[in-house]
C-alpha positions as CSV (number, residue, x, y, z in Angstrom):
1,X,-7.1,26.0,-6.9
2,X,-4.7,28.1,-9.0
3,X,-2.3,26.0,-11.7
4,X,1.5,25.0,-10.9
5,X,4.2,27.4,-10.4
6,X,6.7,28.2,-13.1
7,X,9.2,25.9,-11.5
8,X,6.3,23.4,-11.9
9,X,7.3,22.8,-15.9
10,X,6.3,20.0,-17.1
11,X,5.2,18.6,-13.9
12,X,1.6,19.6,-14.7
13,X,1.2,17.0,-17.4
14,X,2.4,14.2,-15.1
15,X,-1.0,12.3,-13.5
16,X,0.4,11.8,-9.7
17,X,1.3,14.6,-7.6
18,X,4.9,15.9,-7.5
19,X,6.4,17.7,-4.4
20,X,9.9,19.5,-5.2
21,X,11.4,20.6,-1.8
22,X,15.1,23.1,-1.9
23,X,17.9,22.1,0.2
24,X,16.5,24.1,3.0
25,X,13.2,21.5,2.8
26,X,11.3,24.7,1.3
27,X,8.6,24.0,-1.4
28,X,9.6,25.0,-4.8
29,X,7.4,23.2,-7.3
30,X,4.0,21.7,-6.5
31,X,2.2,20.2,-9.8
32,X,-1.9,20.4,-10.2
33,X,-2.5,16.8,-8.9
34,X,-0.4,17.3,-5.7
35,X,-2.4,20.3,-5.2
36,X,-5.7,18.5,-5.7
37,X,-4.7,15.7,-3.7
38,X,-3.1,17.8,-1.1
39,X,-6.4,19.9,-0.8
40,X,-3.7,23.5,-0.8
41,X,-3.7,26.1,-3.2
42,X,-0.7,25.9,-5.3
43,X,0.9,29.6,-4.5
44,X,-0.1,28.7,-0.6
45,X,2.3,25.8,-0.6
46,X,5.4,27.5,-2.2
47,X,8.1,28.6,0.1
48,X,6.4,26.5,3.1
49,X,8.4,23.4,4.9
50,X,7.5,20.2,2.8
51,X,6.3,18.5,6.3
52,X,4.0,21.1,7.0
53,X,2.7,20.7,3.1
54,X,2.5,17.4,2.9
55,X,2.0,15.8,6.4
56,X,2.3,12.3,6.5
57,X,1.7,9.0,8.5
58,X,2.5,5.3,8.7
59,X,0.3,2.7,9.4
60,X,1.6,2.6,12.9
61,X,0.7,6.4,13.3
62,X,4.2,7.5,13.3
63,X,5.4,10.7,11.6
64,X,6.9,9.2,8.3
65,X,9.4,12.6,7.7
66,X,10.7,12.2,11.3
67,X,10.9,8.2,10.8
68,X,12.8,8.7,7.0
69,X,14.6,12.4,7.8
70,X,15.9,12.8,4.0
71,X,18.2,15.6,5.2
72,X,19.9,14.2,8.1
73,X,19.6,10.6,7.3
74,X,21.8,8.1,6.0
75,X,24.2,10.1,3.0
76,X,24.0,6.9,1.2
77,X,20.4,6.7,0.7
78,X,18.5,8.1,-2.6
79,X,15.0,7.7,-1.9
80,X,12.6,5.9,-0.5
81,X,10.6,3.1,-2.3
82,X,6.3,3.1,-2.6
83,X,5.1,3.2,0.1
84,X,1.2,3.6,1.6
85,X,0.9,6.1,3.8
86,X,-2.0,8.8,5.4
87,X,-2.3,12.4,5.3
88,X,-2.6,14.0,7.9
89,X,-5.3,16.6,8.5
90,X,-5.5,18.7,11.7
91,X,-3.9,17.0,14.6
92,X,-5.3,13.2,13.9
93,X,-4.7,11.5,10.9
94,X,-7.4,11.7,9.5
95,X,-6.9,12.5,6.0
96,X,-7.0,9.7,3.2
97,X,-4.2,7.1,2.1
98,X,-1.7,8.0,-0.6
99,X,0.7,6.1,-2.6
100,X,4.5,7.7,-1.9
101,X,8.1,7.2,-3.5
102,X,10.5,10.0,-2.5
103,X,13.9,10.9,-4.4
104,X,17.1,12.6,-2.6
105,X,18.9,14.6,-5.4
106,X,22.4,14.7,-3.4
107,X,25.3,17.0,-4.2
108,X,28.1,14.4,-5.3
109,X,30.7,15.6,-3.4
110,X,29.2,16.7,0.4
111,X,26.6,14.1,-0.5
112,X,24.1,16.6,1.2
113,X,20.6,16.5,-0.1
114,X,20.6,19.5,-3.1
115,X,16.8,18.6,-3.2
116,X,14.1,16.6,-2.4
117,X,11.1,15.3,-4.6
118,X,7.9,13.6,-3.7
119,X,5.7,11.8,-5.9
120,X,2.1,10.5,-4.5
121,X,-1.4,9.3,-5.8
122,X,-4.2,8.2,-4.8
123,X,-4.5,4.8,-3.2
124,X,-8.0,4.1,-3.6
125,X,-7.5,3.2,-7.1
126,X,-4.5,0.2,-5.8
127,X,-7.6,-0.4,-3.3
128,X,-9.8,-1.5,-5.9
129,X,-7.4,-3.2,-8.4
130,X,-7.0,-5.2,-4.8
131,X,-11.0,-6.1,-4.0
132,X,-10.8,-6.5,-7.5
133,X,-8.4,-9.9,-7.8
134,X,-9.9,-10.9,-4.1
135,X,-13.0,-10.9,-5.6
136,X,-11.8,-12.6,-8.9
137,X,-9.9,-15.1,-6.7
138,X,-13.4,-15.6,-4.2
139,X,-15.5,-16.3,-7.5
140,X,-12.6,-18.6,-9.1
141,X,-12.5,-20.6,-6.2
142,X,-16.8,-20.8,-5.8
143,X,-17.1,-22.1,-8.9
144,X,-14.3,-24.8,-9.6
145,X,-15.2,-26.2,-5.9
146,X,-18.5,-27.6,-7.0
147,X,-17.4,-29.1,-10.0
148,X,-14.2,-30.7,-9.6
149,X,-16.0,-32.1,-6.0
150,X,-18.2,-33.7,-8.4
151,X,-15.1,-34.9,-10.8
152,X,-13.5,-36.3,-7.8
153,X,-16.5,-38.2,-6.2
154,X,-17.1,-40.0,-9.1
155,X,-14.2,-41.0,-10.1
156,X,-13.1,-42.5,-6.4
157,X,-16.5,-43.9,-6.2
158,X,-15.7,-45.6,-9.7
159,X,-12.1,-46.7,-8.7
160,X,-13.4,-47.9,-5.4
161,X,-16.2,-49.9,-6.5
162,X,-16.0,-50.7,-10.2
163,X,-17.8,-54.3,-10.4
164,X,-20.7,-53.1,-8.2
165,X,-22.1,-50.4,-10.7
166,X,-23.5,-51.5,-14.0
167,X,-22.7,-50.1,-17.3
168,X,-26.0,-47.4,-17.6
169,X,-24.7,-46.3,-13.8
170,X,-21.1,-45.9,-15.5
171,X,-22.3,-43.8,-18.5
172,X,-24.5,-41.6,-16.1
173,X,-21.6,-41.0,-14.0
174,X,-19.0,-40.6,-16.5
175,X,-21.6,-38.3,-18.5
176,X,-21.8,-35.9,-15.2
177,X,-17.7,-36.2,-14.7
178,X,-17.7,-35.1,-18.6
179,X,-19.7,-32.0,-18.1
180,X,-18.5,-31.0,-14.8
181,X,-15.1,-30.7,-16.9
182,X,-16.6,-28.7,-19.7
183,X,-18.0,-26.3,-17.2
184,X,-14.4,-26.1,-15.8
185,X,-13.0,-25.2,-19.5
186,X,-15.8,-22.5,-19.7
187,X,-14.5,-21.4,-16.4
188,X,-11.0,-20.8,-17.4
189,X,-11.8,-20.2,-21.2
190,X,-13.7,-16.6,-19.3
191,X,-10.2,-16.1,-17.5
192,X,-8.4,-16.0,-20.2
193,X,-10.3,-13.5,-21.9
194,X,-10.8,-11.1,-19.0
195,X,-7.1,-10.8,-19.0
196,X,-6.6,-10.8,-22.7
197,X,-9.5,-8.4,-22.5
198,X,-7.9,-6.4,-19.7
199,X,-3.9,-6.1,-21.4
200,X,-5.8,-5.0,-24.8
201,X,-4.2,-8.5,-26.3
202,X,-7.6,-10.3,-27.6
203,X,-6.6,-12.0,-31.0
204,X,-9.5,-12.4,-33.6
205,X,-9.4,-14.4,-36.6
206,X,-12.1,-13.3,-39.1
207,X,-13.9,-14.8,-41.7
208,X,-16.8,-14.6,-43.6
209,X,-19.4,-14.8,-41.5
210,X,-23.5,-16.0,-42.0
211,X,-24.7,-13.8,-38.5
212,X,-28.6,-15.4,-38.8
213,X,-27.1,-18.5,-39.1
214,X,-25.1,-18.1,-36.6
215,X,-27.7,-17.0,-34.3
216,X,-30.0,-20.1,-35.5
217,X,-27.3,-22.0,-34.5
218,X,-27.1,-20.1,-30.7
219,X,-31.3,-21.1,-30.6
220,X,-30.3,-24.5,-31.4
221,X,-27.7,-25.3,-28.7
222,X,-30.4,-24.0,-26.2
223,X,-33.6,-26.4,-27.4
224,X,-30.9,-29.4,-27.4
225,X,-30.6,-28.6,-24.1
226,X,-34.4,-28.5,-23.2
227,X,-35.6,-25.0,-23.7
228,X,-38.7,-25.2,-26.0
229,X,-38.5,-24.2,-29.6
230,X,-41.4,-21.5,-29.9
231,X,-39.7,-19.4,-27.1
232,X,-37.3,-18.2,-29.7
233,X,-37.7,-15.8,-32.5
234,X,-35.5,-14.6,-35.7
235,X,-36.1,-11.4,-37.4
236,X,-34.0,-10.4,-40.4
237,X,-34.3,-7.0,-41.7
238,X,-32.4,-6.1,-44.9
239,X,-29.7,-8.1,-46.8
240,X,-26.3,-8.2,-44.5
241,X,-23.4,-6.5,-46.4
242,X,-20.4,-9.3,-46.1
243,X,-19.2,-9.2,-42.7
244,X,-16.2,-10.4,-41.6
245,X,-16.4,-11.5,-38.2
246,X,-14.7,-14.1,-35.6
247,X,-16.7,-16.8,-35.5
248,X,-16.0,-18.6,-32.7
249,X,-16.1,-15.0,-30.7
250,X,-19.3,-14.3,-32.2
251,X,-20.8,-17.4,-31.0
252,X,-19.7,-16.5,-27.7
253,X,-21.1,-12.7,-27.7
254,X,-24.4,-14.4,-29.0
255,X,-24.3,-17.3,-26.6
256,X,-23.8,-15.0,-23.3
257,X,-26.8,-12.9,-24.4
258,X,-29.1,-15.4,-25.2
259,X,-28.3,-17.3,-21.7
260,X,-28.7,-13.7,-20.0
261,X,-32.2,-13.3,-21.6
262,X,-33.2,-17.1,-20.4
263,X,-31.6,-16.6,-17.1
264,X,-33.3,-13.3,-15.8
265,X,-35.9,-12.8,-18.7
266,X,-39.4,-14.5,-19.3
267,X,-41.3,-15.3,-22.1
268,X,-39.6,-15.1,-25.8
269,X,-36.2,-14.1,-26.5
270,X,-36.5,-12.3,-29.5
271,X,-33.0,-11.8,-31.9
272,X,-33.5,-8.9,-34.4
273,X,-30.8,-8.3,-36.9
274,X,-30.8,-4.9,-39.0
275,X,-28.7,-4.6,-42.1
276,X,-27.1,-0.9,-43.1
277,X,-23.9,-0.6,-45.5
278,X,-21.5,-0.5,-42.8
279,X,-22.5,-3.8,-41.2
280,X,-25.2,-4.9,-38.6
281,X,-27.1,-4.3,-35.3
282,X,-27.8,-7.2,-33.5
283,X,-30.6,-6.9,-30.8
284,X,-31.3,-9.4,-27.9
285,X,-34.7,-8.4,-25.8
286,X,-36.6,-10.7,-23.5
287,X,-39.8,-9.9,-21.4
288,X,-39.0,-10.5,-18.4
289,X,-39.0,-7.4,-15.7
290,X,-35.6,-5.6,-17.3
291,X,-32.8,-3.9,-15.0
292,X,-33.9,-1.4,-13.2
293,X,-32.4,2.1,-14.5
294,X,-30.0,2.6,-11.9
295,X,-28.5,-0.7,-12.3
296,X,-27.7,-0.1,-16.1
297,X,-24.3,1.5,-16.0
298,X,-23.2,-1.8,-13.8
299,X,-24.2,-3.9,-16.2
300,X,-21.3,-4.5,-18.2
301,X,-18.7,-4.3,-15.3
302,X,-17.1,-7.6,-13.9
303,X,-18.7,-9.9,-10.9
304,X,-22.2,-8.5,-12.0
305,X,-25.3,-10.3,-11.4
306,X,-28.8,-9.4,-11.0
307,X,-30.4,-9.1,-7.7
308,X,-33.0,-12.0,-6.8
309,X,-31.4,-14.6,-8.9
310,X,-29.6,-17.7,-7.7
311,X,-25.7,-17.2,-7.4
312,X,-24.5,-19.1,-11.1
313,X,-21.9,-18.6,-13.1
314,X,-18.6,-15.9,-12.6
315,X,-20.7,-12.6,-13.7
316,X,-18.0,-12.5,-15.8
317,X,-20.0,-12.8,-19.3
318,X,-21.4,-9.4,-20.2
319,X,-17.9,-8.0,-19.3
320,X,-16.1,-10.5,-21.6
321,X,-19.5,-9.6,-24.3
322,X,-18.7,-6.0,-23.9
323,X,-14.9,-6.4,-25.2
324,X,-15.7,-8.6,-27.9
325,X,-17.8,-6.7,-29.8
326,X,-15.3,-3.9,-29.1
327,X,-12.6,-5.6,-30.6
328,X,-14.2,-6.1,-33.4
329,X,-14.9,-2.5,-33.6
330,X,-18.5,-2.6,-32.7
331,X,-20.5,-1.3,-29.6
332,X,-22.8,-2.4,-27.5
333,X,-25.6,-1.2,-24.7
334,X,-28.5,-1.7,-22.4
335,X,-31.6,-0.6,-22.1
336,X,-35.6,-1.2,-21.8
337,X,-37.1,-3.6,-24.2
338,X,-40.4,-1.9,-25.7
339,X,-42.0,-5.2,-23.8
340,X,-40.7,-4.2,-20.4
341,X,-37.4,-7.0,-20.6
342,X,-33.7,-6.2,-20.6
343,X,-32.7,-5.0,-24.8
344,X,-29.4,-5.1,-25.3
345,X,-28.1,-3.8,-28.2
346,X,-24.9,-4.1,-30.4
347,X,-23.3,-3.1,-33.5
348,X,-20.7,-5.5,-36.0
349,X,-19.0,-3.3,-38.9
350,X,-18.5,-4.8,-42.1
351,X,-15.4,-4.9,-44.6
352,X,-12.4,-6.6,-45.5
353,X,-10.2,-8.9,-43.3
354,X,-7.7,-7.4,-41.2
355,X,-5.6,-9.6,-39.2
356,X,-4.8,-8.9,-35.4
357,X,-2.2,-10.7,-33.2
């Protein structure tokens, strides 16, 4: 397709498509991305009716120009607010769903329309934003409905029938009530990050941070909770320039690697940490059977979970991994560990403080 007329100006640099119809309805101005969405060469469209260049439908498969009529319509109306409509292709509508506002330019006096402009997009992108908080909403609601059943059932069972439980059968149940609302803090601690992550508004607050400690520390949590000691391994290569690091959000890019190597790995989890002048690279490998290569680039997107394993957690946690490291300026990626596993790899740059938020 050739580029935007000259009456186009400065249309061109605008993302969605713009339509600029004369007071006879006759095309003047038709950007690039009309043109691409529109599926017309640009020259092709000029001078033709704007109905035949930009056909379009409601969801009831009326004709939307007949329905609104901007040039014989109401003299008080200006425009016409979002709305989703199809283009039409051929005779059926057939053609794909676009996001429309329209604007009447009137002549202040005869209040006739001077000139008519069209702005569309894309809907598929609305479309996923859409699956994207149903599925958000579909995982929220999966995961708080096992735990605060649990909360619940305890705690009426322990209302109900206080004196017939003794005190062990009080602590178990208490104990169970006590982590079922732990895993509900986890739960909306992720949620608040995906959106902090998502409106680029993450706050860190850095300090001088020991990273093998920290990861000793990650190794520890995880043989508390019953995973045996000789499955882990440290390996520290050079002395760490001084990094300055969150460490609260380090603990949580560690922590959600680690888990993902117990989850879908086997055998060791093995932590290396290289030093360089500008900071560190952190790698996390297991040897379990890795991600198979076309799954890779899916990795770090949200609601992702490896085929074959048992439905737990959001797969929320190598999303919210992926924007902590970036926020501290670092990167981070996926690969083939030399031992077959998942490696994921990721970089921490070192220097002074700065202070976000």
């Amino acid at each position: 397709m050739s580029g935007g007329s000259s009456d186009s100006g400065s249309y061109d640099d605008l993302p969605d498509g713009v339509l600029v119809a004369d007071d006879t309805g006759a095309v003047i101005a038709v950007n690039v991305a009309a043109a691409r969405l529109l599926g017309r060469d640009v020259q092709d469209a000029l001078g033709r009716n704007y109905r035949e260049v930009i056909p379009l439908v409601d969801t009831a498969g009326n004709d939307w120009w007949s329905c609104t009529d901007p040039y014989a319509g109401l003299t008080t109306r200006t425009g016409q607010p979002e709305r989703q409509l199809t283009l039409v292709k051929g005779r059926g509508a057939d053609g794909h769903d676009l996001l429309v506002t329209a604007r009447y330019v009137r002549e202040p006096e005869s209040r006739r329309v001077v000139r008519l402009v069209v702005c569309f997009r894309d809907a598929a992108a609305r479309e996923r934003v859409d699956r994207s908080r149903a599925d958000l909403i579909s995982t929220v609601a999966h995961e708080l409905r096992s735990p605060l059943t649990s909360v619940k059932g305890f705690t009426a069972t322990l209302l109900a029938k206080w004196d017939r439980f003794n005190d062990e059968q009080k602590k178990v149940m208490l104990q169970t009530v006590n982590a079922d609302a732990d895993r509900v803090t986890r739960l909306l601690a992720e949620l608040l990050d995906v959106s902090r992550i998502d409106a680029g508004r993450l706050e860190l607050r850095r300090q001088v941070v020991d990273v093998p400690t920290a990861i000793r520390r990650s190794f520890a949590g995880r043989v508390a909770s019953g995973e045996p000691e000789d499955r882990f391994v440290l390996m520290v290569d050079g002395d760490l320039p001084e990094m300055w690091l969150d460490p609260d959000k380090l603990d949580q890019i560690l922590g959600n690697l680690v888990e993902n190597a117990l989850k879908y790995g086997d055998g060791t989890v093995t932590v290396e940490v290289h030093a360089s002048p500008a900071g560190a690279e952190v790698i996390v490998r297991d040897e379990g059977s890795g991600i198979p290569e076309e799954l890779l680039p899916r990795v770090f997107g949200k609601f992702w979970r490896q085929a074959g394993v048992r439905r737990t957690g959001t797969g929320l946690g190598l999303f919210i991994t992926k924007g902590l490291v970036e926020a501290h300026g670092g990167h981070i990626s996926v690969g083939h560990a030399p031992s077959g596993g998942a490696e994921f790899r990721f970089t921490l740059p070192a220097g002074a403080p700065t202070y976000e938020g």
